[in-house]
C-alpha positions as a Markdown table, in Angstrom:
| # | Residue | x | y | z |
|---|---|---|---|---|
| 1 | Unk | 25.7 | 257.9 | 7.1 |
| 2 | Unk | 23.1 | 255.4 | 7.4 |
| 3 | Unk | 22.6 | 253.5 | 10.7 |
| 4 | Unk | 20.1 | 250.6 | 10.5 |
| 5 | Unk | 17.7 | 249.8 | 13.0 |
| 6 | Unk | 19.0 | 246.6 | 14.2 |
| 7 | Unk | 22.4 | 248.1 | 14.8 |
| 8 | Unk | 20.7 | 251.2 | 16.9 |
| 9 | Unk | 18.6 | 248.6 | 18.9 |
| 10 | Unk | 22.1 | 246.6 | 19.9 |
| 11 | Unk | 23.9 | 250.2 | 20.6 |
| 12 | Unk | 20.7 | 250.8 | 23.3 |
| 13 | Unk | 20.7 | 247.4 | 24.9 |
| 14 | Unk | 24.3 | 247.0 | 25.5 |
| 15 | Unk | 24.5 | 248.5 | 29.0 |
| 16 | Unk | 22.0 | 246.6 | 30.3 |
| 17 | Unk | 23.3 | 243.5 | 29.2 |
| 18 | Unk | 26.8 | 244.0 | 30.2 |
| 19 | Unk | 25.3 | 244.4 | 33.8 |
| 20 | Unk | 23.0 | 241.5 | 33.5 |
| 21 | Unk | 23.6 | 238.7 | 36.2 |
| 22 | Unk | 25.1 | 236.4 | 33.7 |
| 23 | Unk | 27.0 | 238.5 | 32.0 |
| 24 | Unk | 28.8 | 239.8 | 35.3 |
| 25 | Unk | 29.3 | 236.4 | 36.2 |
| 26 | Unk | 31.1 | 235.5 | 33.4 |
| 27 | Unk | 33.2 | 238.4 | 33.6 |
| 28 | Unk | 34.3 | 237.9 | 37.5 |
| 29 | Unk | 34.9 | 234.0 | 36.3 |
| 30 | Unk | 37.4 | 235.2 | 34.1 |
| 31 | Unk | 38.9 | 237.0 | 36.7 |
| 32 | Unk | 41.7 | 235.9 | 38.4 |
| 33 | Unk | 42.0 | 235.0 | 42.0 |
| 34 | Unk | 44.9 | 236.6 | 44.4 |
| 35 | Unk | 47.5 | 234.2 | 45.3 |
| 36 | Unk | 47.0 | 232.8 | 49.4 |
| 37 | Unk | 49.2 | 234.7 | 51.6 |
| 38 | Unk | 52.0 | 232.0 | 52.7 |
| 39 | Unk | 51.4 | 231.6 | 56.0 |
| 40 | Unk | 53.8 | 233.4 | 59.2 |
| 41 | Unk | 56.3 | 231.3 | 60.8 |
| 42 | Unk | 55.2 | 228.9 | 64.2 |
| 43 | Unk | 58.3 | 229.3 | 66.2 |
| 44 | Unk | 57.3 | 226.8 | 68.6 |
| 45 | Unk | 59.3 | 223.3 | 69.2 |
| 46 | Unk | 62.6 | 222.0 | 69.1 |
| 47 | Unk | 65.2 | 222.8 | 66.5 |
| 48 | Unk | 68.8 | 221.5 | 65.9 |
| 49 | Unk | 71.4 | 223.6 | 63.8 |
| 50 | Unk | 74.9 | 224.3 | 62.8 |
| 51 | Unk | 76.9 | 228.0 | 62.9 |
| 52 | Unk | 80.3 | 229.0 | 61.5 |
| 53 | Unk | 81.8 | 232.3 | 61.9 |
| 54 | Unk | 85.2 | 234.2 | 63.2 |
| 55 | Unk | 86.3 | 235.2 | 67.0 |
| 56 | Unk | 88.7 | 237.7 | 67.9 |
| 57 | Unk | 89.0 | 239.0 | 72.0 |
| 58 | Unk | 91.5 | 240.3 | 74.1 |
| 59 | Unk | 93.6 | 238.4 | 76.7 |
| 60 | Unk | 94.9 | 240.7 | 79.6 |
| 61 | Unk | 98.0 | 239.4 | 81.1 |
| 62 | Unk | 99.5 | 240.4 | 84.5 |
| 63 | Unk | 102.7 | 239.3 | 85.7 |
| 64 | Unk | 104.7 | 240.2 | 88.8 |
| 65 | Unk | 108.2 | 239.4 | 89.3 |
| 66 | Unk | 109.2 | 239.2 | 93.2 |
| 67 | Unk | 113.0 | 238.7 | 93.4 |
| 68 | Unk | 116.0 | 239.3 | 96.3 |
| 69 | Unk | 119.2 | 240.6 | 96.1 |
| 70 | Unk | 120.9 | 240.7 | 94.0 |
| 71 | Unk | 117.9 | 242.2 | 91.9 |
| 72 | Unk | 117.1 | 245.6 | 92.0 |
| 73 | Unk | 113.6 | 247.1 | 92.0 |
| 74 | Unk | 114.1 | 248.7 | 88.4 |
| 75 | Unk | 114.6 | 245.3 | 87.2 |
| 76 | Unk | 112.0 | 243.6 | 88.4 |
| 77 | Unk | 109.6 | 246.6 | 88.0 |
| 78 | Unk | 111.0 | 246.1 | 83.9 |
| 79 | Unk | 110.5 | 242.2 | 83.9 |
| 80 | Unk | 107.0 | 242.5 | 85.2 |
| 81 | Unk | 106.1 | 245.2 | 82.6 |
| 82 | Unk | 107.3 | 242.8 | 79.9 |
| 83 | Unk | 105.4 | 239.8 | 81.1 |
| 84 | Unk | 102.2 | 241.6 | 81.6 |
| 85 | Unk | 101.1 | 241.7 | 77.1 |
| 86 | Unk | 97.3 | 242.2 | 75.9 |
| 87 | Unk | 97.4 | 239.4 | 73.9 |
| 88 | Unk | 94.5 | 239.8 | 70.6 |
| 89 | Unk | 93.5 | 236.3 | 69.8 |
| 90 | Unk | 91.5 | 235.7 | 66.4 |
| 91 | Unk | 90.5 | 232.5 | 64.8 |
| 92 | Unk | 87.8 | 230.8 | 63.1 |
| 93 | Unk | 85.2 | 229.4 | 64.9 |
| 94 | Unk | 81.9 | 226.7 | 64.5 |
| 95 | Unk | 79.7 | 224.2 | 65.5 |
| 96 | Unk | 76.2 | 222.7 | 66.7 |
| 97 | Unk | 73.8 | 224.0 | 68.4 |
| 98 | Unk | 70.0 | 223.0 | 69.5 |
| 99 | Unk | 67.0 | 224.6 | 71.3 |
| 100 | Unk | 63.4 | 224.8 | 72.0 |
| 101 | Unk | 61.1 | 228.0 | 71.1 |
| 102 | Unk | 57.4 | 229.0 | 72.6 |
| 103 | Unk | 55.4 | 231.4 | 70.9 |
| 104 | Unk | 52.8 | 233.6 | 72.2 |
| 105 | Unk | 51.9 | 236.1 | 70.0 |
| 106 | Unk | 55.1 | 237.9 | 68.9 |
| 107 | Unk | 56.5 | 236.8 | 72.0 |
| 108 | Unk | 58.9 | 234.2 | 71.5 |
| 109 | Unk | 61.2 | 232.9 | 74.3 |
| 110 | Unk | 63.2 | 229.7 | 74.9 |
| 111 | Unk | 66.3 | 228.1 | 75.2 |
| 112 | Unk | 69.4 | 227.2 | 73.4 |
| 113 | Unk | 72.8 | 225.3 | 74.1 |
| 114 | Unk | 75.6 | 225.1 | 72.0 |
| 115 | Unk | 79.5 | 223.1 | 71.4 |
| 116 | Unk | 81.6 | 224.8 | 69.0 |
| 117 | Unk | 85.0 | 225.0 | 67.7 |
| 118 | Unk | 86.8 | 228.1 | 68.9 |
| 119 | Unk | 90.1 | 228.1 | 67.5 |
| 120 | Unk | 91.8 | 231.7 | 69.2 |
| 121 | Unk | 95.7 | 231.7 | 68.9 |
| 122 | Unk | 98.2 | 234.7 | 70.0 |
| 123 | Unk | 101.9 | 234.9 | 70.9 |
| 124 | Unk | 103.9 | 238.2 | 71.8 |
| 125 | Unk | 108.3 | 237.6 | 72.4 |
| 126 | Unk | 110.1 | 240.0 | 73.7 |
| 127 | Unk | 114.2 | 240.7 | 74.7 |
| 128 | Unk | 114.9 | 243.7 | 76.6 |
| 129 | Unk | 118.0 | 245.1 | 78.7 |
| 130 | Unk | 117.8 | 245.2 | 82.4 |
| 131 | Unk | 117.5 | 248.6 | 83.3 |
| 132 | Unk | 120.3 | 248.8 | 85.7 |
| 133 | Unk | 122.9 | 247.4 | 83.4 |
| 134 | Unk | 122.9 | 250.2 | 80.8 |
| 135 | Unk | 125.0 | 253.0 | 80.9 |
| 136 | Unk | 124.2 | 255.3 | 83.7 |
| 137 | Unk | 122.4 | 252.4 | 85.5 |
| 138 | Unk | 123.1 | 251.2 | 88.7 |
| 139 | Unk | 125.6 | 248.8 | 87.8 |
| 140 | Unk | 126.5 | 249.8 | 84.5 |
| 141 | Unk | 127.8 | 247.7 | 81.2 |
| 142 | Unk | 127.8 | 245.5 | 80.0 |
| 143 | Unk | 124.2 | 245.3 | 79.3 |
| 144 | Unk | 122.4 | 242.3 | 80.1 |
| 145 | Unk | 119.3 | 241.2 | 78.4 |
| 146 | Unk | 115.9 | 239.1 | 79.9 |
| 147 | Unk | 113.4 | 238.2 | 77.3 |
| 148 | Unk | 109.6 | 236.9 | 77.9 |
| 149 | Unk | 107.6 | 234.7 | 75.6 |
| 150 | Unk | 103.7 | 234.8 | 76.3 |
| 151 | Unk | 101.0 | 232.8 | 74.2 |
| 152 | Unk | 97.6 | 231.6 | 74.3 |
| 153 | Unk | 94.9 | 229.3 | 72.9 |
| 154 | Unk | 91.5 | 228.4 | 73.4 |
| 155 | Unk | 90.1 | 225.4 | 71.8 |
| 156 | Unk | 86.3 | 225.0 | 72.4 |
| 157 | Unk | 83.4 | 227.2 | 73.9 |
| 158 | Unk | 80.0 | 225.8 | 74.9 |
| 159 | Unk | 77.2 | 227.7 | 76.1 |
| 160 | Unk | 73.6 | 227.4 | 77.8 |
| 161 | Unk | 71.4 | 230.7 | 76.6 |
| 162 | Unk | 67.8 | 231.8 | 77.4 |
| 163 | Unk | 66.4 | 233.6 | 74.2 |
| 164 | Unk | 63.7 | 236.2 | 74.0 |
| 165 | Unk | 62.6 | 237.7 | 70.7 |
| 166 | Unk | 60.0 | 239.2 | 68.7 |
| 167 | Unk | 58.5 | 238.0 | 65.8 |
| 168 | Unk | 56.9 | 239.5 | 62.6 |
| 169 | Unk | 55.4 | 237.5 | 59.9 |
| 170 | Unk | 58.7 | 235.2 | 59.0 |
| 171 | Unk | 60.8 | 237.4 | 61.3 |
| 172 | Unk | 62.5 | 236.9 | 64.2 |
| 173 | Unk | 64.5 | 239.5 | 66.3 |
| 174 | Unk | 66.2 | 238.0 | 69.8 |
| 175 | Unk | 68.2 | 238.8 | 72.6 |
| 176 | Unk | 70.2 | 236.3 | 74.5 |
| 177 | Unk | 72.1 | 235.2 | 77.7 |
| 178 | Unk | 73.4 | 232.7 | 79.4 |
| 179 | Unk | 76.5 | 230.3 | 81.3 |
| 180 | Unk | 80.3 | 230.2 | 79.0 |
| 181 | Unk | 82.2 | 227.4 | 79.6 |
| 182 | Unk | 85.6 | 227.6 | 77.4 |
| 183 | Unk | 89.2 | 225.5 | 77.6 |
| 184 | Unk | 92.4 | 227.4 | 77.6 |
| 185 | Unk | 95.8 | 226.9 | 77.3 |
| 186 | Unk | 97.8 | 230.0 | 78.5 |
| 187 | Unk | 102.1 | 229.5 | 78.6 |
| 188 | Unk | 104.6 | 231.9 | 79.8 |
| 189 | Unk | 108.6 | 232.0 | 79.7 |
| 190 | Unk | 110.7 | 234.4 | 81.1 |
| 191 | Unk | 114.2 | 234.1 | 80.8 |
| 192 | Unk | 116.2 | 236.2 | 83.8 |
| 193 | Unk | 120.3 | 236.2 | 84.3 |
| 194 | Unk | 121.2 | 232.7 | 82.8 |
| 195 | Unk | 120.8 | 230.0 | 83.3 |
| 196 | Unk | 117.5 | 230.9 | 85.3 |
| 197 | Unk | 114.4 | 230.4 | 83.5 |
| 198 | Unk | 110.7 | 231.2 | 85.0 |
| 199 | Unk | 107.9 | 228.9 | 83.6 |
| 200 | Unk | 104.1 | 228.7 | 83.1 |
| 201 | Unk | 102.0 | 226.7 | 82.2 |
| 202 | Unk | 98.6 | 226.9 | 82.5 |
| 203 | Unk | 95.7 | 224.3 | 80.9 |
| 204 | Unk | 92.1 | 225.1 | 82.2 |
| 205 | Unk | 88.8 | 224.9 | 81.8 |
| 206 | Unk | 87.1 | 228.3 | 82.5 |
| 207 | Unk | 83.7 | 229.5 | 83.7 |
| 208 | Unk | 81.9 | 232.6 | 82.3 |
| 209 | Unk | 79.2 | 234.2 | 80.9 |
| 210 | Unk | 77.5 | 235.4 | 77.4 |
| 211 | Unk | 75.1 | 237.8 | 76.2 |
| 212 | Unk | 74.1 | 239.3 | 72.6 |
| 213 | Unk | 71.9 | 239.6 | 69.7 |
| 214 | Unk | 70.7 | 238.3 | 66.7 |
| 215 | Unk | 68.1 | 237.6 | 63.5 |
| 216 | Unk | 66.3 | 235.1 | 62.7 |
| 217 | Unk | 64.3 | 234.1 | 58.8 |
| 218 | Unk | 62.4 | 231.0 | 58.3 |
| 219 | Unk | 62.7 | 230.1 | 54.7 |
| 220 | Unk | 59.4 | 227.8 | 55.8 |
| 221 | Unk | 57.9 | 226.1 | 58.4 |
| 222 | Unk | 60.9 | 223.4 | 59.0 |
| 223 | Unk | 64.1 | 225.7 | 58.0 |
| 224 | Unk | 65.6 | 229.0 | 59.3 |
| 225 | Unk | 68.7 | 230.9 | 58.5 |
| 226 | Unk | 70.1 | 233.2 | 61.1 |
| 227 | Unk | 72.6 | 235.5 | 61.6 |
| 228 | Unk | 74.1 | 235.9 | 65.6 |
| 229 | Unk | 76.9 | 238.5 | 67.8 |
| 230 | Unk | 78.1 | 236.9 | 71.0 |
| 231 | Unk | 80.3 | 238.4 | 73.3 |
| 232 | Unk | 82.3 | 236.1 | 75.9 |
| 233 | Unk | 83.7 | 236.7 | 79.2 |
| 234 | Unk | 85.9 | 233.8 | 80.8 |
| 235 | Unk | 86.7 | 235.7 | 83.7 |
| 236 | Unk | 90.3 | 235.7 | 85.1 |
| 237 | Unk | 92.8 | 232.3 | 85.9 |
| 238 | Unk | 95.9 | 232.4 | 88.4 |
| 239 | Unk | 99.3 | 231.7 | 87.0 |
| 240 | Unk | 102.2 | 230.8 | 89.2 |
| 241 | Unk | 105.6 | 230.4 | 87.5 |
| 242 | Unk | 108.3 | 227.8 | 87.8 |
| 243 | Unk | 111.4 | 228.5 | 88.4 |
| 244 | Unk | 115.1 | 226.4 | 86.9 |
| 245 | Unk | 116.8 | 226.0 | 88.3 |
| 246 | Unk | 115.6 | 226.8 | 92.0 |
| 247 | Unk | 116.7 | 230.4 | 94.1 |
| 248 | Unk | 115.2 | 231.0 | 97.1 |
| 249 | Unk | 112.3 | 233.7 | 97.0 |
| 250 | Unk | 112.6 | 234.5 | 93.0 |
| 251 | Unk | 109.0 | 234.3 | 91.9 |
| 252 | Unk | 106.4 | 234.7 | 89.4 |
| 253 | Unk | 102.3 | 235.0 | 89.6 |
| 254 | Unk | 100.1 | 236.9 | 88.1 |
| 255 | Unk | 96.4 | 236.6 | 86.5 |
| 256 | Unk | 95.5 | 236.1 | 82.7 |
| 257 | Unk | 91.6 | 237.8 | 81.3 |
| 258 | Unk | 89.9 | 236.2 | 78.3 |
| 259 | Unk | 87.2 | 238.1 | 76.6 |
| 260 | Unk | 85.8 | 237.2 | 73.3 |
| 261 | Unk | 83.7 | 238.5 | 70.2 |
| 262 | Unk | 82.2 | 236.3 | 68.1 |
| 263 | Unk | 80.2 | 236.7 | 64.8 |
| 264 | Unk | 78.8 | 233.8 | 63.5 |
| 265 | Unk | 75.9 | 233.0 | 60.8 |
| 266 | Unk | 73.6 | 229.3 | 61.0 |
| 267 | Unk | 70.9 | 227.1 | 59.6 |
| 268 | Unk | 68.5 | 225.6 | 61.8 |
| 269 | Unk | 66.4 | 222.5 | 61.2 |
| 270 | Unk | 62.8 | 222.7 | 62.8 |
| 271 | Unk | 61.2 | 219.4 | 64.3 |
């Protein structure tokens, strides 16, 4: 096979053409350029937001019943035990809530208050003998019966939390803390020999505290979703009970517990 001259000469001087100045710069022009890195998330100023979630705790009732003749200690002892339930609230649960951030680094720390919806519900009923009036008992048959009715509902929750997190790029991993402030409505009935009827009724608003976790993502610089774990203490409320109709030194008092869980997800707007 032949080669010509003018083909050997272009076979020769195509390296250093390809590395010519004006050749590479046509080559790195048709190049294309990375995309800019989106830039990480400014966590500092105000935001406002909303949450939903679900809420499930434990109420701890304790009720004593203090009675004279003619009631016997078993009784009472049994009356007490029944009116004493570990009531499990659950319900749904939502709101508003808004705060301000400052950043410092990855540090970020800052504040955040919010009003929500807490909608916890529980009842437990109960009819049971006397003790002493079944067979063997103390007075014997026929058996008489006592029943109890306990229930509880809380209707809103507020809180004031310090936040401290860390940061990473669009990240943002937090602790928090703060006051509880909750209203409850807690009810008791307990039915002794009729027609005698012990009543309470108890409406408060109670003062606790909060702490938990959660995550943070901002979608950009004015929008973040997060996702958030709370748990609630309310403390503990007296209860004294009512008695109809009257007999002298027949009473009923005891203390009611309120602790709550609550997961809950949320969008915040960034101002």
């Amino acid at each position: 096979m032949r080669v010509s001259v003018r083909q050997l000469a272009a076979s020769l001087l195509f390296p250093f053409l390809a590395f010519s100045p004006t050749y590479a710069a046509d080559m790195m022009a048709k190049v294309p350029s990375p995309a800019p890195a989106a830039p990480a998330a400014n966590w500092t100023g105000f935001y406002v937001g909303g949450n939903a979630g679900g809420a499930w705790g434990s109420d701890r009732v304790t009720s004593t019943l203090n009675a004279p003749a003619p009631f016997l200690p078993v009784d009472t002892a049994a009356v007490s035990s029944a009116a004493s339930p570990t009531l499990s609230p659950n319900g749904f649960t939502g709101g508003l809530q808004a705060g301000y951030n400052w950043q410092n680094g990855s540090w970020v720390w800052g504040g955040e208050a919010d009003f929500d919806y807490l909608g916890l519900k529980a009842s437990n009923n109960a009819t049971l003998p006397f003790p002493s009036t079944l067979p063997g008992g103390a007075v014997g048959p026929p058996t008489a019966f006592f029943s109890t009715a306990t229930s509880e509902q809380a209707s809103w929750l507020f809180t004031a939390r310090q936040r401290l997190g860390w940061a990473n790029e669009n990240w943002l991993i937090y602790a928090t803390g703060g006051l509880a402030v909750g209203r409850d409505k807690f009810s008791q009935n307990v039915g002794l020999v009729a027609p005698s009827v012990e009543t309470i009724a108890n409406s408060s608003t109670r003062v606790g505290w909060t702490i938990g976790a959660g995550v943070e993502y901002a979608l950009s610089q004015k929008w973040s979703v997060k996702a958030e774990y709370l748990h609630v203490d309310l403390g503990s409320v007296a209860t004294f009970g009512t008695l109809t109709p009257a007999f002298a030194g027949l009473t009923l008092s005891g203390t009611t517990r309120l602790t709550t869980e609550i997961a809950r997800a949320g969008v915040n707007y960034h101002l």
